[in-house]
N, C-alpha and C positions, 0 to 999 in steps of 0.2 A: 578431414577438417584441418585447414590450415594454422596455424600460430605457434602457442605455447605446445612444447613437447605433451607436456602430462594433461593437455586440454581434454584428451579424446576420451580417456579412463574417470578424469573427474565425471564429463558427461555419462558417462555409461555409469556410476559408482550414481550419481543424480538421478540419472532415470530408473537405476533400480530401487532408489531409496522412497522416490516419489512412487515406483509401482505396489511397493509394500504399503505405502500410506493405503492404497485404493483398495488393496486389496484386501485390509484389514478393514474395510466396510463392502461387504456382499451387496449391500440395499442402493447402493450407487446405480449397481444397474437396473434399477426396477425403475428409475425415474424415465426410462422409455417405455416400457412395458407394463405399470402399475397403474392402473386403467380411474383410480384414483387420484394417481397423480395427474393426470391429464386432464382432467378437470380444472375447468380458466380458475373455481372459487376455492380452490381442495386449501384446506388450511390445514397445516400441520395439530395434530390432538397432542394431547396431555403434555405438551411442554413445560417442565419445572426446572428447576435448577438442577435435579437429582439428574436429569438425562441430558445436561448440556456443556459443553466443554472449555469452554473461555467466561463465562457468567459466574460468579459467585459470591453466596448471600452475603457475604461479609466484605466484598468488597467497596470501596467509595462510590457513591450513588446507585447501588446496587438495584436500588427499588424503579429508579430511574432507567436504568438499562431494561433492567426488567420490561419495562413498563413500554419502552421505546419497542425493542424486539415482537412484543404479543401485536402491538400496532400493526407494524411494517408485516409478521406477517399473514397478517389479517384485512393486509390491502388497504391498512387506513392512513395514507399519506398526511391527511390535515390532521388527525390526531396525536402522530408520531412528534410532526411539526412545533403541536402546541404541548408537549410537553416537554421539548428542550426547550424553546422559548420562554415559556414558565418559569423553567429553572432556572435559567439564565440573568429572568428577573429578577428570581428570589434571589440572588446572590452565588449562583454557583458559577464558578471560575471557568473561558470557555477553554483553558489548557484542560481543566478536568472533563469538562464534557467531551471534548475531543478522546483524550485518554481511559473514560473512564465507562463514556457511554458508545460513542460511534466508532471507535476502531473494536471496540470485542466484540457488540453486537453483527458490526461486519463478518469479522471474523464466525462468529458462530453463525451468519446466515451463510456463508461457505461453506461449513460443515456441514450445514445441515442439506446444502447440494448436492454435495460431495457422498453421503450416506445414505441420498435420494429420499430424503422427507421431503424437499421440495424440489419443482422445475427447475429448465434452467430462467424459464420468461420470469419465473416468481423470484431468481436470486435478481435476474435483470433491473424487477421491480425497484426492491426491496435498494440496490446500488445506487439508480437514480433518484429513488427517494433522497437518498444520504446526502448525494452532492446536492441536489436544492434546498436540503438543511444546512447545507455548511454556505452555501451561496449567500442564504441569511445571515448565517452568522458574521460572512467574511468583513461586514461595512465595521464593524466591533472589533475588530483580532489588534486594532491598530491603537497601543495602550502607551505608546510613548516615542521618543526620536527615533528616527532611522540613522545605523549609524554606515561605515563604511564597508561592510564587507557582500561581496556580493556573492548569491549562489542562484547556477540555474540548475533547472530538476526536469527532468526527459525519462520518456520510455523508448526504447530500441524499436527500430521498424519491425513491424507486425506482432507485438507486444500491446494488447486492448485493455488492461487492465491497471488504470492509472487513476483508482480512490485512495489507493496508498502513498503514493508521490504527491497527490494533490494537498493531502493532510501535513504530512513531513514540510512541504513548503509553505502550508500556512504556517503551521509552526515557527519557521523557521523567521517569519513574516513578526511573528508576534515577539520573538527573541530580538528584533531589530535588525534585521538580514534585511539589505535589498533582492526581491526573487525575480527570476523571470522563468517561468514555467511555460513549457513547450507542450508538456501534455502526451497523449497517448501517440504510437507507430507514428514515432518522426524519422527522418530519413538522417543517415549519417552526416552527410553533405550538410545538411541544414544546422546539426548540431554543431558540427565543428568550423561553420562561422559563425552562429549564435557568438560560440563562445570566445572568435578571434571578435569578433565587433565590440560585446560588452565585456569583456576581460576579467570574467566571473573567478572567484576565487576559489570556488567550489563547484563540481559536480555532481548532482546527483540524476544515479542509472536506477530505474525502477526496471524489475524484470521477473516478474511472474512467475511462467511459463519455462520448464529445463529447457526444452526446444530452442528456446530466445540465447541460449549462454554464448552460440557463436555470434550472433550479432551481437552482445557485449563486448565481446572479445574483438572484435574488428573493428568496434568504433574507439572501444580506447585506446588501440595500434594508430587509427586513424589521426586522432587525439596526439598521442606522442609524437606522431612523423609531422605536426603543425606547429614550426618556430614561433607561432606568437600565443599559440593554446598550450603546449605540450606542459604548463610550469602548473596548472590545473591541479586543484586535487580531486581526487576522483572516488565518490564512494558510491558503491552498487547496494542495490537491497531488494526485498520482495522476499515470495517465499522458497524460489530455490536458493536460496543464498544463505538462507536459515536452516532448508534440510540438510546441506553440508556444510563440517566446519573445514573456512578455511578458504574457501570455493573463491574468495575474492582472492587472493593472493595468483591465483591461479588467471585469471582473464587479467590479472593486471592491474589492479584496483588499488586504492591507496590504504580502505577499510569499508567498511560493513556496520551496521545498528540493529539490537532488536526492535529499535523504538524510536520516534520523536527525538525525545530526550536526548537518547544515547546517541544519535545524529549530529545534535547542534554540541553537545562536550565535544563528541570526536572531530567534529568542525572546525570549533574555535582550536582546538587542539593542532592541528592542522595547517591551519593560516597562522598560528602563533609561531611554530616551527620555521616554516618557511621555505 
């Protein structure tokens, strides 16, 4: 692997941390072989809060995640729908339902792929339900001026998993950012005029998948050797970036967020510097 010297160990120190994640769930591999799972209607039993990993009763609209999650995975897309909308109406703020309802619930529809209670068509489902809940909500995210700071938000070519950069950029939308989101496996080339054309102030790399770290790693080389991109700042995220600490420094990255939130501080933070 060509680039940073220590690239090649961080990857391998990544892929063995991510193999430990898998491995510490046996039931991952029955979702090819668990003859229940394979069934188009198999819906996960006795789901409580006691057996789930990101969900908790005490948390803000706890009833609500709840309530979304049994939905989604029970294959009831217009149910799921009209209970964030609901809320939405009653007065619940869409920063928190973002935060509070559809990034954990995601998150624990993952897991629960990941530990093979569900398919993968059923996480599929369960994905595209979410984004045509946020599609609804997107016409609302828009609560006051746009001011001047601009960020665009990209996944690395062959990188399919962009619900996480989608949400970061609304966000980011709703903090008064102008966005230009490119979305899932865009190609290097494409990025790195995106960002000579609009002269984004910010980057953000969504990147899943350890396998993707070299294409991180090349586009922000790519990034630096372009006189009119290179002054970008550049933050990476997703979940290999979270199994190791640190891992941004290494492909070259400016920083890294657990969260939303911790995105747009380190952002503005960022662009304030200069």
């Amino acid at each position: 692997m060509d680039g940073h010297p220590g690239i090649l160990l961080v990857f391998e120190k990544t892929e063995l941390t991510l193999k430990k994640c898998a491995a510490s769930s046996i039931g991952s591999l029955e979702r090819h072989t668990n003859p229940r799972l394979k069934r188009e209607n198999a819906v996960p039993q006795n789901i409580t809060h006691d057996n789930l990993r990101f969900l908790t009763p005490a948390a803000p609209l706890a009833n609500l995640a709840m309530g979304y999650l049994e939905a989604m995975l029970a294959r009831e897309r217009n149910r799921a729908t009209d209970l964030v909308m609901a809320a939405l109406d009653g007065g619940a703020p869409i920063r928190d339902i973002y935060l509070q309802v559809l990034q954990p619930v995601q998150y624990e529809i993952g897991w629960l792929w990941q530990s093979g209670k569900i398919t993968v068509g059923h996480e599929h489902y369960c994905t595209n339900a979410t984004q045509l809940v946020m599609s609804l909500l997107y016409p609302r995210l828009f609560t006051g001026e746009v001011g001047a700071k601009r960020i665009l938000a990209t996944c690395v070519e062959g990188e399919l998993h962009e619900l996480g950069l989608r949400m970061l950029s609304d966000f980011f939308e709703m903090d008064g950012w102008n966005t230009d989101y490119l979305g899932a496996n865009t190609p290097q080339d494409a990025v790195v005029s995106a960002l000579e054309e609009k002269q984004a102030d910010v980057l953000a790399i969504g990147a899943t998948m350890h396998y993707h770290l070299e294409e991180v790693e090349k586009l922000i080389d790519a990034i630096r050797r372009s006189d009119q991109a290179k002054a970008v700042k550049i933050l990476v995220g997703g979940y290999t970036f979270s199994a190791v600490d640190n891992l941004w420094k290494q492909v070259g990255a400016d920083g890294t967020a657990r969260d939303a939130d911790q995105a747009i501080t380190l952002a503005n933070q960022l662009t304030e510097k200069g």
